[in-house]
Each structure stands twice: as C-alpha cells, then as structure tokens.
C-alpha positions in Angstrom: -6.1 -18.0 -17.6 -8.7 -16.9 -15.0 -12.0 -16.0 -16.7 -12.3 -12.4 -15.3 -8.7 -11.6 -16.7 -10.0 -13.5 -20.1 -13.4 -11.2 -20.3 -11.4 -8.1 -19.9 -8.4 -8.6 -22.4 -11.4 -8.6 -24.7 -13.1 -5.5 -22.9 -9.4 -3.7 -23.2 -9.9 -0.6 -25.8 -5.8 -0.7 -26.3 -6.9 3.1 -26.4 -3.2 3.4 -24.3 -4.2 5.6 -21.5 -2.9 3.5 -18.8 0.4 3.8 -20.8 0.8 7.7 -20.1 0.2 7.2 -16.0 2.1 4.0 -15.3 4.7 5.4 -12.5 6.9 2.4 -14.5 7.2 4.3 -17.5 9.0 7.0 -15.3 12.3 5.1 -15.2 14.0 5.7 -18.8 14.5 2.6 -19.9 11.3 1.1 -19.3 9.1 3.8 -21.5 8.6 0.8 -24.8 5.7 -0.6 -25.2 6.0 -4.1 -23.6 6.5 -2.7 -20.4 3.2 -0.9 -20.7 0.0 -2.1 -19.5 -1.3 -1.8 -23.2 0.8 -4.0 -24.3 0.7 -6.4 -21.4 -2.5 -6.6 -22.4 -2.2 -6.9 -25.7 0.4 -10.2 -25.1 -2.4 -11.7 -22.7 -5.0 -11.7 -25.8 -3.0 -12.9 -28.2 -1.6 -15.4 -25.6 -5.4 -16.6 -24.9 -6.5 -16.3 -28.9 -3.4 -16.2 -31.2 -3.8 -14.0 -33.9 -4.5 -15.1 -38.3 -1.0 -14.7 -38.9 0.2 -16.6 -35.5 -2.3 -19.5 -36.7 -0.3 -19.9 -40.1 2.9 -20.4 -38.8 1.8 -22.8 -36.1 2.5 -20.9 -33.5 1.4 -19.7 -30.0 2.8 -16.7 -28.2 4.1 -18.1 -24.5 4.1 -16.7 -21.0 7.9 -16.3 -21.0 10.3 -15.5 -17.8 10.6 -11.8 -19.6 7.0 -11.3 -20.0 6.6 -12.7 -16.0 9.0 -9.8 -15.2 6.9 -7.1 -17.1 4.1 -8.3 -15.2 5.7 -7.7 -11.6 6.7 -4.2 -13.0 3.8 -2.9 -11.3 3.5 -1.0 -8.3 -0.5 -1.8 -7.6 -0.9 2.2 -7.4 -4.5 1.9 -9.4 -3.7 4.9 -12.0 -4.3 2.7 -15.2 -7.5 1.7 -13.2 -8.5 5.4 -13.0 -8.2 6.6 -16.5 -9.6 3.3 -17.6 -12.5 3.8 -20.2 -13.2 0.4 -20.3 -13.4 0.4 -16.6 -11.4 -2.8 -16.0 -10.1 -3.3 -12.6 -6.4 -3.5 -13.0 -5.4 -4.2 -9.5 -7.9 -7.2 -9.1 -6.7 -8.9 -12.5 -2.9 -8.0 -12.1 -3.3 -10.3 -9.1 -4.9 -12.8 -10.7 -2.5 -12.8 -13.3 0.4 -13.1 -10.9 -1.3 -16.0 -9.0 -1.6 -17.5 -12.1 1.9 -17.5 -12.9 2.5 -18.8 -9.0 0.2 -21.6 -9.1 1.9 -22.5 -13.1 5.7 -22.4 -11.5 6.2 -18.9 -14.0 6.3 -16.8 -10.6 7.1 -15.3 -8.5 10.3 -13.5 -9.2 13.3 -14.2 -7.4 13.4 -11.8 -3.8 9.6 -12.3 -3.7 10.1 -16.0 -2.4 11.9 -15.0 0.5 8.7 -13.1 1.5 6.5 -16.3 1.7 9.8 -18.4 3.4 9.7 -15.6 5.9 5.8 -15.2 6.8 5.7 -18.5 7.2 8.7 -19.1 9.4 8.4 -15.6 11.3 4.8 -14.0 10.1 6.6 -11.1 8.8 8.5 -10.3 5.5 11.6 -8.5 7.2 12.8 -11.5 8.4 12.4 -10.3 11.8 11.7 -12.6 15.6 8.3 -12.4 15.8 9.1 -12.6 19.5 10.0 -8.6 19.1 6.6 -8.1 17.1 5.6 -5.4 20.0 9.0 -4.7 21.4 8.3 -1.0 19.9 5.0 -0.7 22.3 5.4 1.8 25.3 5.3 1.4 28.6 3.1 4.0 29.2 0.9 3.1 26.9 -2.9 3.0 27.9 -4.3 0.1 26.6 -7.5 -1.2 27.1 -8.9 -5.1 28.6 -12.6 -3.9 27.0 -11.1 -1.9 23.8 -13.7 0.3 21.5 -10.6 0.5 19.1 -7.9 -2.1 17.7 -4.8 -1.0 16.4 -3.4 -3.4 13.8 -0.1 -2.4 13.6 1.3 -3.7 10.3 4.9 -5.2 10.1 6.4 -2.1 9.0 5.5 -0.4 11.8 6.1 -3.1 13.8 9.8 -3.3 12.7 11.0 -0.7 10.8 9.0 2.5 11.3 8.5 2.2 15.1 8.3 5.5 15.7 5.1 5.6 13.7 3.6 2.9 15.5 4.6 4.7 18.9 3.0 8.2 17.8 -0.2 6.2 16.8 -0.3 5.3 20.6 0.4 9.0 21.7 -2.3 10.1 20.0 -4.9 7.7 21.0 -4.1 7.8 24.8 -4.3 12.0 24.1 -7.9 12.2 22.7 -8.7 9.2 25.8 -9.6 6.6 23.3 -10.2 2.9 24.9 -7.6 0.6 22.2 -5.5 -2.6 22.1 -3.2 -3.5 20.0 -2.8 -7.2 18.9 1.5 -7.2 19.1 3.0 -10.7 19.1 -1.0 -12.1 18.3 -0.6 -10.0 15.1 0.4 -11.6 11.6 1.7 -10.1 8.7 -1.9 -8.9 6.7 -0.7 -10.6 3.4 -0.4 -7.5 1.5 3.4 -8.2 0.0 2.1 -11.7 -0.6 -1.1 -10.9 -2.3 0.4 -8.1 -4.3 2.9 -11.0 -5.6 0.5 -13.8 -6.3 1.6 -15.9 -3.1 -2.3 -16.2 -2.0 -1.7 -19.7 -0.6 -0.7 -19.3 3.3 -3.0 -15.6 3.1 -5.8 -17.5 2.0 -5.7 -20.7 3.7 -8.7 -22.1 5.7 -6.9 -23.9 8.3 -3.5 -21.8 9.8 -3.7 -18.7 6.9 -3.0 -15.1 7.9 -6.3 -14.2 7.3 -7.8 -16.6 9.6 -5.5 -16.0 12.2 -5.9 -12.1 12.1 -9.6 -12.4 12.4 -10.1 -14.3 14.9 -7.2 -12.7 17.3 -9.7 -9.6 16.1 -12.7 -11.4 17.6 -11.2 -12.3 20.5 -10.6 -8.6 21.3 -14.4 -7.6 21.1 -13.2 -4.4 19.8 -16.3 -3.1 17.7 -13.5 -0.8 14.7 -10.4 -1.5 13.4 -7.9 1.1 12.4 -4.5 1.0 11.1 -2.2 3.8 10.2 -0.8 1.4 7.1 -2.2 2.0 4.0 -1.2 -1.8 2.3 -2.8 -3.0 5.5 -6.2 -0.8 5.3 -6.2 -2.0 1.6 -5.8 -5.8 1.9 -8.1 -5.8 5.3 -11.2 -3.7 4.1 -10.7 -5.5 0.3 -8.7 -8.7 0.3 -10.2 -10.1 3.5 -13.8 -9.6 2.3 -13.2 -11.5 -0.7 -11.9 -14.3 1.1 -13.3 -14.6 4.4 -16.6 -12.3 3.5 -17.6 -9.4 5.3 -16.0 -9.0 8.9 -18.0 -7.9 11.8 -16.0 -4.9 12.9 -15.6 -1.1 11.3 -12.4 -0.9 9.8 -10.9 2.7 9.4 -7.2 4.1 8.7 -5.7 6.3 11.1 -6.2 9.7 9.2 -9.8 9.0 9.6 -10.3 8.1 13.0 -7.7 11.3 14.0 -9.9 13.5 11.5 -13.5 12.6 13.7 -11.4 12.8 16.8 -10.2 16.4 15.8 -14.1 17.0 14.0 -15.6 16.2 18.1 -12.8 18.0 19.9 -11.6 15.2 21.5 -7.7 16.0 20.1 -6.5 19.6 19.9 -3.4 20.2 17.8 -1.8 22.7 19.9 1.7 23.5 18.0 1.9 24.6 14.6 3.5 22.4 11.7 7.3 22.4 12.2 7.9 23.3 8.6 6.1 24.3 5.6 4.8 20.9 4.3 3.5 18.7 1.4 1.4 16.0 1.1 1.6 12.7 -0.4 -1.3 10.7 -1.6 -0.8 7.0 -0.9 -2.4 4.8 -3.1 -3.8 2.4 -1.3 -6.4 4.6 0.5 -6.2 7.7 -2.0 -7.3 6.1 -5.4 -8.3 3.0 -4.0 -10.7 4.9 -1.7 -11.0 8.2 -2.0 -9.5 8.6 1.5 -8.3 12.2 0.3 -10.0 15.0 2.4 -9.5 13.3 6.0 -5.4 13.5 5.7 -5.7 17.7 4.2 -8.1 18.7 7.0 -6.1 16.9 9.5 -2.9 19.3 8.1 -6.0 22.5 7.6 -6.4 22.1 11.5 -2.4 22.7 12.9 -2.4 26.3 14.3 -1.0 28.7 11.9 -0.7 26.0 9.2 1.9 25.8 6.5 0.5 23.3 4.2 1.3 23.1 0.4 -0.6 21.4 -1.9 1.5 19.2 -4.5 0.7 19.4 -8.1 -0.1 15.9 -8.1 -2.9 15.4 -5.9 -5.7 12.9 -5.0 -6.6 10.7 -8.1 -3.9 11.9 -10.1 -1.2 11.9 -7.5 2.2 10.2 -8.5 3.0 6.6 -6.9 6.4 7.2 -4.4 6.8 3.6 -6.3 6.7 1.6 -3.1 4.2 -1.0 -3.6 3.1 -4.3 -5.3 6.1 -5.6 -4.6 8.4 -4.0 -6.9 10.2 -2.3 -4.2 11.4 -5.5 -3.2 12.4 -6.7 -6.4 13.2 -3.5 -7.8 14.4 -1.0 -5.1 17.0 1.1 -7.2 14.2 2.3 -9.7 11.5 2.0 -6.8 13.5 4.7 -5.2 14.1 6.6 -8.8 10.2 7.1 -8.8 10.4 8.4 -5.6 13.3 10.6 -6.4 10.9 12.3 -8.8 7.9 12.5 -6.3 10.6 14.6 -3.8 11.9 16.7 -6.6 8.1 18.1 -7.0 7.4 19.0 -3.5 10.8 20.6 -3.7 10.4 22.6 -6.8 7.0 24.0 -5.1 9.5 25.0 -2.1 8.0 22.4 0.6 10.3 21.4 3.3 8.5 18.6 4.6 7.0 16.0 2.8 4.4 14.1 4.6 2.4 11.4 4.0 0.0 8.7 5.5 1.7 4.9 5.0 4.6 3.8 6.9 5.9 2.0 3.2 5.1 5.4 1.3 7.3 6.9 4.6 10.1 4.6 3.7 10.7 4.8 0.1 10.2 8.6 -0.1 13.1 9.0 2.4 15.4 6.7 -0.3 13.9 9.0 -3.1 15.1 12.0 -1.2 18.7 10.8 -0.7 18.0 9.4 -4.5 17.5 12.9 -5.3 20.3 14.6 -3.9 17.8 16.9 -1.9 17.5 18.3 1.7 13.6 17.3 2.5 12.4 15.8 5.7 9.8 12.9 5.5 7.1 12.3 8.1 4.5 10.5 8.5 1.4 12.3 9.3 0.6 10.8 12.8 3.7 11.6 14.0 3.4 15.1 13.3 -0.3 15.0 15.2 1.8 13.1 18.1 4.1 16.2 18.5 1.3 18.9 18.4 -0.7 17.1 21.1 2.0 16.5 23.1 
C-alpha cells in the first residue's frame, strides 16, 4: 500500500462527511456504506492492520474485485476533499490507490483498458486517427509562427466537441491574440489514464505523454498555456508538475485568459446571452482551484445579461458525474447524476445550462435527455464566440 495512503487511513476521522457529498451516493442503489468513502476507508485500514477480532480467527480482509469496483466509483470531483476535517487529499490517494491495484493485476476495470490500448495505438481514448487530430481547425484561423499563446486542445475537443475547439479559435483571433495550437503534435494529456491508475505510458521517461507534450510545448516558444478543458488544465498545472517538475510556461484555462481579455478591452461581447442561463461549476478548475469568479464575470459582462445562479455553486456545486473515469465505466448512472444537475437549473427556470469543460458539456447533454427536459447545453466559449462575432 503506498505510504501516503497508509498515513492517512490513520489520519481518517470516519466522522462520515465525505459520505453525505459523494455525487455516488446520488444513484439509489449505491447510498450503503461500502460504496462510501467512509467505508472505503475504513476497508483500507483494516486491510493494512486487521482488527482484534480479525487476528483470532486468522484472517486478513482482501482487496477483492468488488471492493476494486467501489474504488472506481469515484468521479475525482474533490467534494470529500472539501469537507474533509482531517484534510486528507482524496484525489491524490484515490490515485494512488488505483495505481496500486494496476501495478497488483486488481485493476483497472474492464472499459478502462481500452483507454490505455487506444492512447497508445492512437494517442487518444476515442479511438480515433490521430491523423484527423486537427481536422476540426479552420481555415481561417490566425495562427501564429512566434505564438505568445498555446492552445492545447484536449481530445475531446479534438474529436468530439469540435465546435468548442473552433469557438476557442474565434475568440482568440477576435481579441488579436498571437496562438498556435499543437493539432497532430498534440497527445492525449493522460487525464482518463491517470484518473484510472494507468500512470505507466503518462509517466514514462522515454516516449510518455508527458514528455512528448512538453517538449512539442517547448518547441513552440509560447511563453502561457491555455486550454478550454478542465481534465486537461487539471492534469497539466497538477499531474505534470509532480512528474516532470515545474514547466517553464504559464498555464491558464480559457475562462481566465477570456476574463483578462474582456478586464483590458481587448474582447467586447457585443450580443446579449441567447437565453436565460445557468452555470455549471466543473470540478476540475472549481474545487480544485478555485477557478470560480473568472467563468461568472465572463457571463456579468454579455449586454443585458440573463444569468442565474444555481443553487449549487462553487465549492459546493454538484459533479455532472463525468469524470475519474466512471463515465466510461459507468455511463448510465454517470448520466443519472447529470440528470439531477439539469433538473436543478430547470426547477430555478434556466434555459441554458452552460458550463466551462468540453466533458462536463457532454455528459450534461445525456443528463438532459436522461431527464426528460427541454434545456440547451453550451459551453461557455462558444457563447463568447457568438457575441464577438
């Protein structure tokens, strides 16, 4: 067991607020206590230092396939980290844990190894030709031989939320911003893999994604960063330090790059908000780093603006239940959560619910059929896009 994950089963209150905010617990049939990051918890200690009564009957508690799938049930949102009095970080040793099971043969879970069969073969986890990495890139776009910016695309972008990835571009060549984007020299980040335990090819000194992103980085000379992917911000401004130290460039996400660009006058949002609007708090760069105000001013600054505010906000915003892979393995309840997250911009009569992640983009759109409801999903950018346009 890795010793930060030992020193904080120990450090673990079992005080059971984590179990009350756990977007898992959502789904009906996973509310017991085994399913809980309690009693995760709980299993880990006694795994690592079996209890009196486990001692006199000569027996050990194991690391069994249904206690593997317990641990995947996670969708990395941070909320148990929040609340946590003990202030463990959760994320950090859930990912331990999970590259534990890898590197023991106990994981990863079954549609989780296509995604390290397809980074490898393809650098992307839809399975996609990484020939058509930038097929979605404009021909008018104006990019730059001596960039200031670098837009690191992510692969959802890249192949499933084009649009997104287009209206990033639109709104850069608007405010006269001097970018590049990386297209077919752009690998997968690694989130999906990391988020699963897969840390091998991500990690790898030689040919890994994070040593191949970097340097096609370097090669640009671009002094910032910024994506408009919130897995990517996350595993590039904390993933990549831990492995490769800290890069040389400024890495920001789109919402606040647009936000300074609005802040100097360099973008004017000239058409007001198509509809009256919600936001949604991704994770990855709301609790994970208080990237909150940037996206709300940003929505503040459309003329005659209709935003609502959800009653989940900022730290304690719900999860759309996208992430840490359980979307992949679990799509059918990740969409459930998400059902729930549309139902309450609904109820507060939004007609628009927008958000800042291409992934968040994409599961909230299967919550919303989930749901039954009639609510558009955008993603933020694209919504800047049209009122510069």
């Amino acid at each position: 067991m890795p010793a930060e994950v030992e020193k904080d089963i120990h450090a673990c209150l079992q005080c059971g607020y984590c179990n009350f905010v756990c977007p898992i617990q959502l789904n009906p049939d996973r509310g017991f206590e085994s399913w809980r990051v309690r009693g995760k918890m709980y299993h880990l200690k006694r795994y690592a230092h079996p209890g009196t009564f486990d001692r006199l009957m000569r027996r050990r508690p194991e690391i069994t396939p249904e206690f593997v799938e317990r641990v995947y049930n996670c969708t990395a949102c941070g909320y148990c980290q929040h609340v946590c009095h003990a202030n463990i970080k959760f994320n950090d040793r859930w990912e331990q844990v999970k590259e534990w099971f890898v590197t023991n043969g106990a994981g990863p879970l079954d549609r989780h190894k296509a995604l390290r069969t397809r980074v490898i073969a393809k650098h992307n986890p839809y399975d996609e030709p990484h020939e058509s990495r930038d097929a979605w890139i404009p021909k008018t776009a104006k990019r730059s031989r001596n960039p200031e910016i670098l837009y690191f695309t992510g692969c959802t972008a890249s192949y499933r939320q084009q649009k997104i990835a287009q209206d990033a571009t639109r709104v850069l060549d608007a405010a006269g911003v001097d970018y590049d984007i990386l297209g077919k020299d752009e690998w997968c980040c690694g989130s999906p893999l990391i988020r699963t335990g897969q840390t091998d090819i991500v990690r790898d000194e030689v040919d890994g994604l994070v040593k191949h992103n970097l340097n096609e980085i370097e090669k640009r000379g671009a002094r910032t960063v910024v994506t408009a992917c919130a897995g990517c911000f996350m595993t590039l401004s904390h993933n990549y330090p831990l492995y490769a130290g800290k890069p040389d460039f400024k890495l920001l996400h789109l919402t606040q790059f647009i936000d300074k660009l609005v802040a100097d006058k360099k973008l004017k949002l000239k058409k007001p908000l198509p509809k009256k609007v919600a936001y949604h708090d991704p994770c990855h760069i709301g609790r994970h780093f208080g990237i909150f105000e940037e996206p709300r001013r940003i929505l503040k600054s459309f003329p005659k603006s209709s935003y609502i505010e959800m009653k989940h906000n900022r730290y304690d915003s719900q999860c759309c239940g996208a992430g840490g892979g359980y979307k992949i393995q679990f799509n059918d309840r990740a969409e459930y959560i998400a059902s729930l997250r549309v139902l309450e911009a609904k109820e507060l009569g939004a007609e628009m619910l927008v958000s800042a992640c291409p992934f968040c983009v994409t599961n909230l759109t299967g919550g919303a059929k989930v749901a039954g409801v009639k609510m558009e999903v955008a993603e933020l950018v694209s919504l800047v896009a049209e009122s510069v346009s």
